[in-house]
C-alpha positions in Angstrom: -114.1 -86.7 72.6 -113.9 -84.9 75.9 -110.9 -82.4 76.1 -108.9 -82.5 78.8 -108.1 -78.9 79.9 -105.0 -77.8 81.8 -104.4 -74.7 84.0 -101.0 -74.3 83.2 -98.7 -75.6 80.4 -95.2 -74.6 80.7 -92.9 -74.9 77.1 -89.1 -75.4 78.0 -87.3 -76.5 80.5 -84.8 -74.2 82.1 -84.4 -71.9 85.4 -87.3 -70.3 84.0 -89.4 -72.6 82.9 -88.7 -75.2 85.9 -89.6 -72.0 88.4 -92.4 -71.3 86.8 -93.4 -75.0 87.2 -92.4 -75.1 91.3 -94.7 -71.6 91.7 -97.3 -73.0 89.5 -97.6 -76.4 91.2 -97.8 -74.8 94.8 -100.6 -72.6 93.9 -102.5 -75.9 92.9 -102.6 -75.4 89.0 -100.8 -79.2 88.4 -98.9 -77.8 85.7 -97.2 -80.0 82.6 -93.9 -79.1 81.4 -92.9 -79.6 78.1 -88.5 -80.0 78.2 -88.3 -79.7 74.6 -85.3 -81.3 72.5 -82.4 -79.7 75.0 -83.9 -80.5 78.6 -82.6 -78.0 81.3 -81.7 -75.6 78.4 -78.5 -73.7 78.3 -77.1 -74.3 81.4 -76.8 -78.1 80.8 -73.9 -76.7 78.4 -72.1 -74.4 80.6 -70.0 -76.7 83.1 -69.2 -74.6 86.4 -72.1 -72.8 87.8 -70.6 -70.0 90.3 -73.2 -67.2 90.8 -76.6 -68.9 91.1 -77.1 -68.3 94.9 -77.2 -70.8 97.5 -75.0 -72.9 96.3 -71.6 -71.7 97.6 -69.6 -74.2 96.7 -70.6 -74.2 93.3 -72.5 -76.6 90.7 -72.3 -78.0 87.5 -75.1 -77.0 84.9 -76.5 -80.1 84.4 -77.0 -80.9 87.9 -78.2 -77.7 88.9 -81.0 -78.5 86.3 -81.3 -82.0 88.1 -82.2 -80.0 91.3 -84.7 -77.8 89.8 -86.3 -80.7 88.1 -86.7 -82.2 91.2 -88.0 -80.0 93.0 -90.7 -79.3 90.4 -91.8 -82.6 90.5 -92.1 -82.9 94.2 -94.8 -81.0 94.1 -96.9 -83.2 91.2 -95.3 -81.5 87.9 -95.7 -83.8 85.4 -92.8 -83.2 83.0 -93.2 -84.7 79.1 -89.9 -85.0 77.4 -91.5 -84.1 74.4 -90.9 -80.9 71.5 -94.1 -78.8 71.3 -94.1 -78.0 67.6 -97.1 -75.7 67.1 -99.4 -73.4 68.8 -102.7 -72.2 68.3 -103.1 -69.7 70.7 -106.6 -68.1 72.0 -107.2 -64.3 71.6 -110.1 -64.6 74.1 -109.9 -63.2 77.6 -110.6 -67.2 78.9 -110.5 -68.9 75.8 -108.7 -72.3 75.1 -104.7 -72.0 74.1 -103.9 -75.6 72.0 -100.5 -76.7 71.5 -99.1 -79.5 69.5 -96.2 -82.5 70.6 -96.3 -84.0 67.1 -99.5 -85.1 67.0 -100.9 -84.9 70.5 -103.0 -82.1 71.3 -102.9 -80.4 74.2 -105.7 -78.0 75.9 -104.8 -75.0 78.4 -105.8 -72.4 79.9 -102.5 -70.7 80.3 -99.1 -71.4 78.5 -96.2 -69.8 80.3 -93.2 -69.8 77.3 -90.0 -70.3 78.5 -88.3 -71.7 75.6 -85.2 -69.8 76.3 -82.6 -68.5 73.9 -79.4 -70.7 71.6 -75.9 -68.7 71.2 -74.9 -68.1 67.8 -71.6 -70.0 67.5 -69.3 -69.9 64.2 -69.9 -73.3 63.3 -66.5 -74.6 63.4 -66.1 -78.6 64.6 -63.6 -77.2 67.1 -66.0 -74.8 69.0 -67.9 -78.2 69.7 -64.7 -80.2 71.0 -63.7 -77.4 73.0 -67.2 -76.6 74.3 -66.6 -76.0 78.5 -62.7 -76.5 78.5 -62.3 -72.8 76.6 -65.1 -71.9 74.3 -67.8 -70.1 76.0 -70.7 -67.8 74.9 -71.1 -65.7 77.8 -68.5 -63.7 79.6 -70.2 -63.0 82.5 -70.9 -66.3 83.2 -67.4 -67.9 82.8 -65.1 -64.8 82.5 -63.9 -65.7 86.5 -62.4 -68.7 85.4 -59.6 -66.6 83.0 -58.5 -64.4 85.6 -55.3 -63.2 84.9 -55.0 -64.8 81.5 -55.3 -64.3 77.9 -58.2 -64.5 76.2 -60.0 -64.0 72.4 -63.6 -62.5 71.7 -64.8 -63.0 68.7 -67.6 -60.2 67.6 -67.8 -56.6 66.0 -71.9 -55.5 68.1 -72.7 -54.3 71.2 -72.6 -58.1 72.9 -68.7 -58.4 71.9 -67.5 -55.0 73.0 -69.8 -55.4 76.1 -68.2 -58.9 77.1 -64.5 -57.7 76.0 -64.8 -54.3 78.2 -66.1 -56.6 81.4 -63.3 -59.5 80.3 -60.6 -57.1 80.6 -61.3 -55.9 84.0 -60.4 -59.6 84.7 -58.1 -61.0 82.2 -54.1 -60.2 81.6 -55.2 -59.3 77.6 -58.2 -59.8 75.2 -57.9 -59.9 71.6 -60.9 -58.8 69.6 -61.8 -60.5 66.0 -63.5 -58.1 64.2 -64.6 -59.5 60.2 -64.5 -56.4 58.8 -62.6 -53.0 59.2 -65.4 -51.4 61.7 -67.8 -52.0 64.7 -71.4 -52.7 64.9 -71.7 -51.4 68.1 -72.7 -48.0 69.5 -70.4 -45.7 69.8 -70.3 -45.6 73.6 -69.5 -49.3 73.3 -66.6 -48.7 70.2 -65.4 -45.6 73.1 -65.0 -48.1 76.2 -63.1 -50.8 73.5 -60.6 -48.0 72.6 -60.2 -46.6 75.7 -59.1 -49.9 77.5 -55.5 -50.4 77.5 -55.6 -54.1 77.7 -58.1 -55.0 74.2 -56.2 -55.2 71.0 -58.8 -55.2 68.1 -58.0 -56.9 65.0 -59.9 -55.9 62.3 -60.1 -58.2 59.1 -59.6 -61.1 61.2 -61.9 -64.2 61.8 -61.0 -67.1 63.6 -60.9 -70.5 61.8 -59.5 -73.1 64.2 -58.5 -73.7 67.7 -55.5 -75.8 69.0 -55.0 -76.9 72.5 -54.4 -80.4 74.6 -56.3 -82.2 76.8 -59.5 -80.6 75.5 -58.7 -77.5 76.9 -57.6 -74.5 74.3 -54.3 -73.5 74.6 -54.4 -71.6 70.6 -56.8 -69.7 68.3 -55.7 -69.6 65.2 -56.9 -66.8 62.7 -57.1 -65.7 59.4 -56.8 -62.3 58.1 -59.6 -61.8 55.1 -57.8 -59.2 53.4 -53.9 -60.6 53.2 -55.3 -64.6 53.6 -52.0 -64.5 56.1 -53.2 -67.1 58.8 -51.4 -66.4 62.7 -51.9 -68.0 66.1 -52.6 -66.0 69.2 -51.7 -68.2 72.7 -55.2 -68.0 74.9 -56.7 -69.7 77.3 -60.2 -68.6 76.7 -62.8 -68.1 73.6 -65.3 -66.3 73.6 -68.5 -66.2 70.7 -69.8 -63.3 70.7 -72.1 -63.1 67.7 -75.3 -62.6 69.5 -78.4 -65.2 70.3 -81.4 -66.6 68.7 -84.6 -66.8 70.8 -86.2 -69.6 70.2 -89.5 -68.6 69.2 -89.7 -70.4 66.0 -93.0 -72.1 66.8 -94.8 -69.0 68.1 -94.3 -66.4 64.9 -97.5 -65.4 64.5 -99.0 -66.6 67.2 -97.6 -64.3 70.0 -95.9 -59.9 69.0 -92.0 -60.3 68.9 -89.7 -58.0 68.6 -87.5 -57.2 65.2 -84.7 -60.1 66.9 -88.0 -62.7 67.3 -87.8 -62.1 71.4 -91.5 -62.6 72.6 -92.6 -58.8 74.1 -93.5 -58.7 77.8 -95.7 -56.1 79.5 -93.1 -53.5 81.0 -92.9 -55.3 84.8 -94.8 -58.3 84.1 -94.2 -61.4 81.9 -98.2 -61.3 79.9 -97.8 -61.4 75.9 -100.4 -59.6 73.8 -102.4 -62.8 74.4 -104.5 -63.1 77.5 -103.5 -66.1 79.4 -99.9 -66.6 77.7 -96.9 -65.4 79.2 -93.6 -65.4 78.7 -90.0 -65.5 80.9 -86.6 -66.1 81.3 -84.0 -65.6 77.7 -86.7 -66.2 74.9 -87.9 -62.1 76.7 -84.8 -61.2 78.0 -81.7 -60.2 75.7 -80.7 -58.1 78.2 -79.4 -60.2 81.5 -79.7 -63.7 79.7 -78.6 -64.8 83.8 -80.0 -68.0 85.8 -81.0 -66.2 88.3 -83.1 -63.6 86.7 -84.4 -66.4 84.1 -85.6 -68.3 87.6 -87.2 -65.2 88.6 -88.8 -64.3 85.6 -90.6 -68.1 86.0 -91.6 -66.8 89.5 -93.2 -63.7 87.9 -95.2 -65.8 84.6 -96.9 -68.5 87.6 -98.2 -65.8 89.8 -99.4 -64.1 86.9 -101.1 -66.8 85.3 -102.6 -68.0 89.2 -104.1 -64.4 89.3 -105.3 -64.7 85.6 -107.0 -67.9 86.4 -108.2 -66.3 90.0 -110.1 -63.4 87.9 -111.8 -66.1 85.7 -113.8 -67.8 88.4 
């Protein structure tokens, strides 16, 4: 049977991966995108998209990801709604990277990962009803919408006491749930928490519900793990702060992670150990975790897999 080789396979289907696809197709690679099972990533679940630039009015996730799409397949990238559940990448400078939908195989010559990252959420049902009309996972992405209200972060590392410190610069009050009686985070971190006048930290505490109207939360309501006393604080805003998961389930083995499972990029570039794969946007970056350097990270991993290719010929 003959194989049919690609240039470029891109896995996921966010700013990154839908970047990469746009550079990738204008340098004449006709690359395939794979969405996976959540097509346009996280963004389809945040609702009000304010700092992406260029859009100055604003834009909802989900359309924003419309646009990109788009734009990708204007110039000829074929998109495959399809999961890729295995890889078997190449460790030869030119060699063959195969991946797996199921049970189709597919034959590249460079794979550009972009599968992105999933917040940790607590798991309760009322996270879910509550999802964009309260409960968020990243400050800096919806903190705006709380100025000058109350708000509850939920989280004892470095990611909670960094989105509680830049929350309170905008919010009236923020409440921190801590689960046991001390931090995670660094000590700079635990310093900026205590030396904010507007963050009260309650330790012991973990939040089990949220009440509000309309689908928009107007209560959390808590439970101290020591006394089993439950309260109710009046917010307007929630936010999750128990980290991420990259999601590089399908590539342990295959490509070096880091102790978290984030793939590890070239310092200034976006190539993996492997030659020919490469990696951008959340599933390398725990740091920014923005749109906008997710998009550019795509950007980077299609001109570095063009010159790849280039220095085969």
């Amino acid at each position: 049977m003959e194989q049919n080789i690609l240039d470029c396979v891109i896995v996921g289907s966010g700013p990154s991966g839908f970047t990469a696809a746009i550079y990738a197709a204008r340098a004449d690679l006709k690359p395939e995108l794979y969405t996976g099972l959540e097509p346009g990533g996280q963004l389809t679940t945040t609702t009000e998209v304010d700092n992406f630039p260029g859009y100055p009015a604003g834009i909802t996730g989900p359309e924003m990801m419309m646009d990109l799409q788009k734009q990708a397949e204007r110039f000829d990238t074929k998109v495959h709604y399809e999961l890729i559940t295995k890889a078997e990448f190449s460790h030869e400078i030119g060699g063959v990277h195969k991946l797996y939908a199921g049970n189709k195989e597919i034959f590249a010559k460079t794979v550009i990962i972009s599968t992105g990252a999933t917040a940790k959420y607590l798991g309760l049902d009322d996270e879910k009803k509550y999802a964009g009309g309260g409960v968020s996972a990243c400050a800096t992405c919806d903190g705006f919408f709380y100025k000058g209200k109350d708000v509850v972060v939920v989280g004892a590392g470095d990611t909670a006491a960094e989105e509680a410190t830049y929350l309170a610069k905008l919010c009236r009050k923020v409440t921190m749930l801590v689960r046991k009686d001390v931090f995670r985070a660094s000590k700079a971190m635990i310093h900026r928490v205590e030396n904010t006048p507007n963050i009260e930290v309650k330790f012991h505490h973990e939040l089990i519900g949220i009440e509000g109207a309309n689908n928009l939360v107007e209560k959390a309501v808590m439970i101290n793990n020591q006394t089993q006393e439950k309260s109710t604080v009046d917010v307007e805003g929630i936010f999750i702060a128990i980290g991420h998961k990259p999601n590089t389930d399908v590539f342990v083995g295959q490509v070096d992670l880091d102790e978290n499972g984030y793939i590890i990029t070239e310092k200034g570039s976006t190539k993996t150990n492997l030659p020919g794969v490469f990696a951008a946007g959340d599933v390398q970056d725990h740091i920014y975790r923005q749109a906008i350097t997710a998009a550019g990270s795509g950007c980077m991993a299609a001109m570095d897999a063009e010159k790849y290719l280039a220095e085969l010929e």
